[in-house]
C-alpha positions as CSV (number, residue, x, y, z in Angstrom):
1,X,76.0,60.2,99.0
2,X,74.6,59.9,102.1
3,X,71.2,60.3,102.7
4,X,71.9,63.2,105.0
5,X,74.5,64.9,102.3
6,X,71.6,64.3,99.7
7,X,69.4,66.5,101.4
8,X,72.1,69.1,102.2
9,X,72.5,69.0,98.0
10,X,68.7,69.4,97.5
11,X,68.3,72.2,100.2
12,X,71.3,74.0,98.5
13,X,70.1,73.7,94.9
14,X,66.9,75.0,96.3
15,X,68.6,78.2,98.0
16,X,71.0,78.3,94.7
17,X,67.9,78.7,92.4
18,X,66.2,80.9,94.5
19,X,69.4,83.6,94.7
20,X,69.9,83.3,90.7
21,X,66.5,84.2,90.5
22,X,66.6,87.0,92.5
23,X,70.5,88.3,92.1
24,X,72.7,85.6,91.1
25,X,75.5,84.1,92.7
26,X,74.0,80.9,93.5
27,X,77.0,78.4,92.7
28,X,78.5,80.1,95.8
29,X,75.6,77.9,98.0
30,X,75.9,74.9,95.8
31,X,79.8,74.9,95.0
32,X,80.8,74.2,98.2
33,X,78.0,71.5,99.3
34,X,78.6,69.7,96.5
35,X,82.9,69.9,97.1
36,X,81.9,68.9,100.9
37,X,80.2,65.3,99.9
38,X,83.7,64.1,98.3
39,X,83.1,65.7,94.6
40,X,86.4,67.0,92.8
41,X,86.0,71.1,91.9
42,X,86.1,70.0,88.2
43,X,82.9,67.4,89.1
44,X,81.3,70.0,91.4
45,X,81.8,72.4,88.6
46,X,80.2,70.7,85.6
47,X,77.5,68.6,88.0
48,X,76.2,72.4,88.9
49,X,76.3,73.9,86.0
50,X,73.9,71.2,84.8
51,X,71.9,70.9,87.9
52,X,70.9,74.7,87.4
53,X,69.5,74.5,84.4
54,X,66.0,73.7,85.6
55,X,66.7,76.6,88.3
56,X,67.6,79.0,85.7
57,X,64.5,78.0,83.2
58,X,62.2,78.0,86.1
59,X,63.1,82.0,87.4
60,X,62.8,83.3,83.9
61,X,59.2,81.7,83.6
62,X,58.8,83.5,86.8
63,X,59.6,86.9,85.5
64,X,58.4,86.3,81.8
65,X,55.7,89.4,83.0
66,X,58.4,91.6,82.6
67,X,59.9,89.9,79.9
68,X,57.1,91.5,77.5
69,X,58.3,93.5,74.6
70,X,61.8,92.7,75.0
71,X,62.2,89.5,72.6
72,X,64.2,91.2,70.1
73,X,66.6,91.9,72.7
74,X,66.8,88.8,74.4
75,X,67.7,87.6,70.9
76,X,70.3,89.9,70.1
77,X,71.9,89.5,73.5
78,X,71.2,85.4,73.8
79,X,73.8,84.9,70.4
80,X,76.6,86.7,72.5
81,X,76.0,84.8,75.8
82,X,76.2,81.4,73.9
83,X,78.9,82.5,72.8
84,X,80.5,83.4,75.4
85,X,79.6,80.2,77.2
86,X,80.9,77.8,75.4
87,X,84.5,79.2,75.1
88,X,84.2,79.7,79.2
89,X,83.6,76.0,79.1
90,X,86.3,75.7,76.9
91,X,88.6,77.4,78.9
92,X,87.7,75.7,82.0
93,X,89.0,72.5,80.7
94,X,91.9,74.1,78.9
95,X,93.4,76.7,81.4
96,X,94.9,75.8,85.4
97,X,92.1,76.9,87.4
98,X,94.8,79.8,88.8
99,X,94.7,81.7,85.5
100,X,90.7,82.7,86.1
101,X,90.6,82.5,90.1
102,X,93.0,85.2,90.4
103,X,90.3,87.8,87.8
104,X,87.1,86.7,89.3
105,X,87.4,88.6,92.6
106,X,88.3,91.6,90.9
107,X,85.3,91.7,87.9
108,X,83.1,90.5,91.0
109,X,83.8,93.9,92.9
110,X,84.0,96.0,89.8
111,X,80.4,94.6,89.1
112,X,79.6,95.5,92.5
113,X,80.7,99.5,92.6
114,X,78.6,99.6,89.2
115,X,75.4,98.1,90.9
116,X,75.8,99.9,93.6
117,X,76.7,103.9,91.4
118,X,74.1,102.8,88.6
119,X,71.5,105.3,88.7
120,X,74.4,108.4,89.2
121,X,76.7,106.3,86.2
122,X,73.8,105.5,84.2
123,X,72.1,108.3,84.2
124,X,75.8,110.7,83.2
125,X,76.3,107.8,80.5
126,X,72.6,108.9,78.9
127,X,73.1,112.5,79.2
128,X,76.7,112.3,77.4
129,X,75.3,110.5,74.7
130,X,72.2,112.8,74.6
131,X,74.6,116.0,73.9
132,X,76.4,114.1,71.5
133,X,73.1,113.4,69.9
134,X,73.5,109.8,70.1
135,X,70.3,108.3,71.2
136,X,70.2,105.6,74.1
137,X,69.9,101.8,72.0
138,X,67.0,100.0,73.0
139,X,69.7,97.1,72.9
140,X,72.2,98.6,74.7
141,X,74.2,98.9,70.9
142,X,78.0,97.5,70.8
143,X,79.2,97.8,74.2
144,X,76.1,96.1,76.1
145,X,76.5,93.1,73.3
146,X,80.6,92.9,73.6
147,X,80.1,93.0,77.5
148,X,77.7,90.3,77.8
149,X,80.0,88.2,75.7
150,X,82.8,88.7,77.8
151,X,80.9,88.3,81.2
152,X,79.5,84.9,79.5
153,X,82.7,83.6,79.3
154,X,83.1,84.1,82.9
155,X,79.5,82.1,83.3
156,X,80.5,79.3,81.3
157,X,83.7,79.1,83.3
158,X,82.7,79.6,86.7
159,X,79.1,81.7,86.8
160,X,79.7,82.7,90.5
161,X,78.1,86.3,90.4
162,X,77.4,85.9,86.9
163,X,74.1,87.6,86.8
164,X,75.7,90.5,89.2
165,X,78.3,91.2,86.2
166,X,75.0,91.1,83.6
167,X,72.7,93.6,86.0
168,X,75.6,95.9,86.4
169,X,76.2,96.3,82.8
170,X,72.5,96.1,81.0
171,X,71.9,98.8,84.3
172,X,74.6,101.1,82.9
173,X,73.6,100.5,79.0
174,X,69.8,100.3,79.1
175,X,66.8,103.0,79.8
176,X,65.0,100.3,82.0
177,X,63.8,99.5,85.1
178,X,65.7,96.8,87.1
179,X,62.5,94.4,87.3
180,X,63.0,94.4,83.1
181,X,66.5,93.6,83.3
182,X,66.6,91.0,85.6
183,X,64.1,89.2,83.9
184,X,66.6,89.4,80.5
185,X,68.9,88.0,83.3
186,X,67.3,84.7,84.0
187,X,67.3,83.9,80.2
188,X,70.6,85.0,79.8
189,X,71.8,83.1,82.4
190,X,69.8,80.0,81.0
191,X,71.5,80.3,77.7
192,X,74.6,80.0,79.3
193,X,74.1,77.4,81.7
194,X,72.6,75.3,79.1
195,X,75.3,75.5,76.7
196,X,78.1,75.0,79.0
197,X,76.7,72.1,80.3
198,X,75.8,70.6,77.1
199,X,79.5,70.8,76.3
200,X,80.5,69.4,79.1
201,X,78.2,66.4,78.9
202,X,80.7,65.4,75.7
203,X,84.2,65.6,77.8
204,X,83.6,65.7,81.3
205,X,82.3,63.2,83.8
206,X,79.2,64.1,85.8
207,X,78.0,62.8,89.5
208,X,73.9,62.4,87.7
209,X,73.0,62.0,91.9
210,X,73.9,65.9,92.5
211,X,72.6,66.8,89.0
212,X,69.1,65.6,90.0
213,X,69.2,66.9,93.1
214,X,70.6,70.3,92.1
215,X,68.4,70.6,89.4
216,X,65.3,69.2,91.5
217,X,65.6,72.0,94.0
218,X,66.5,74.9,91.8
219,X,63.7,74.6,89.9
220,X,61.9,74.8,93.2
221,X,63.8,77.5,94.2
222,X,63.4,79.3,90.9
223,X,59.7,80.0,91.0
224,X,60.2,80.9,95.2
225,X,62.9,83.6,93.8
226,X,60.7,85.2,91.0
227,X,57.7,85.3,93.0
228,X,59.7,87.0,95.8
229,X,62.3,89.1,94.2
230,X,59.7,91.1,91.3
231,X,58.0,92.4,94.3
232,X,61.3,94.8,95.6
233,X,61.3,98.0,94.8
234,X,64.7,99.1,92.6
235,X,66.4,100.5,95.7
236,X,65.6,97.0,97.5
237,X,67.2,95.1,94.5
238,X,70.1,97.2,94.2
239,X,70.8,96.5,98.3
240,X,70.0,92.6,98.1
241,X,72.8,92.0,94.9
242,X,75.1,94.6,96.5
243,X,74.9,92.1,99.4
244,X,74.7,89.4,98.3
245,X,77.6,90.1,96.0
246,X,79.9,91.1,98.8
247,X,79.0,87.8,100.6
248,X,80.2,86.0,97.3
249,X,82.9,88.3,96.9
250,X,84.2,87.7,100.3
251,X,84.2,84.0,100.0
252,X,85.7,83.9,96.6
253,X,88.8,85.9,98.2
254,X,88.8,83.7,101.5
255,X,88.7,80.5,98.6
């Protein structure tokens, strides 16, 4: 790389960790830096997933105020997204690159109608249960777990608005503000970044110049991202992933 290039990587990685932090969706900054310096999409894919790491770690240390009382649930939900993260890793090796390209724009904008209709769906999801008499699970019960999973396999494939697909679905399934969910975010998101990449260190090649810059400047990013993003109010949250999930959405169809 270039020395101007390396700096574009850093400056990315820094905007990359700083979005995941906040929303999610930062692969779509880094992605496409790291394809313009000369990197293959298979390189790019499993030298960011790497890089992020740090970035990921960093914006749930960030949030771990609002990560208070929720370790059993981080638990429960961590074993799925592991899960799920190494088969997307799996697949991304295994499958043409077609096969999940031509699902990701459309779980991408179903994620987004569901951020965007929480509090009405939500809050109709609750009150059917309620008259049923089935209580609300702190844990969000089958369907959050099953959900997770799935959206994890997405992660570990691709993670491009992976944290938007995780919001939207703990937002529908759990009795809790968004601040408390995004924070179960990060970590979730650091699970699955960590054991993708850990599989790919095995059977894929890395570029380790755009790993240490990635990783430098998420982690920078990170802590800028939790120290910004926990002080929006649910409404302002809810507008910034909408967003910054069309943004992503847009350029995932325009790919």
């Amino acid at each position: 790389m270039t020395p101007v290039e390396m700096a574009g990587v850093f400056a990315a990685g820094v905007g990359a960790g700083a979005m995941n932090a906040v929303v999610g969706s930062g692969t779509l900054v880094t992605f496409p830096v790291l394809l313009a310096t000369g990197l293959s999409p298979l390189t790019a894919t499993v030298s960011n997933a790497l890089g992020l790491i740090p970035g990921a770690v960093s914006g749930a240390i960030g949030y771990r105020r609002e990560l208070a009382g929720q370790a059993r649930r981080v638990r429960r939900l961590g074993i799925g997204s592991a899960l799920g993260g190494i088969v997307g890793a799996s697949l991304l090796l295994a499958l043409p690159a077609e096969a999940f390209e031509t699902i990701v724009p459309v779980l991408v904008g179903l994620a987004l109608v569901l951020v965007a209709f929480q509090p009405l769906i939500g809050r109709k999801v609750r009150e059917r249960r309620r008259s049923q008499e089935r209580p609300v699970r702190p844990d969000g019960g089958r369907p959050l777990f099953t959900g997770l999973t799935l959206a994890s396999v997405y992660g570990g494939y691709f993670a491009a608005a992976q944290g938007i697909l995780y919001m939207s679905l703990m937002g529908l399934l759990l009795d809790e503000p968004l601040q408390r969910l995004n924070a179960v975010k990060n970590v979730l998101v650091a699970i699955v970044n960590t054991v993708a990449a850990t599989f790919f260190l095995f059977v894929a090649d890395f570029d380790w110049t755009a790993v240490a810059l990635v990783a430098a400047g998420s982690a920078l990013g990170g802590q800028l991202g939790a120290a910004t993003g926990r002080r929006f109010s649910p409404a302002v949250l809810r507008t910034v992933i909408v967003v910054v999930g069309t943004v992503a959405l847009v350029q995932l169809l325009l790919r």
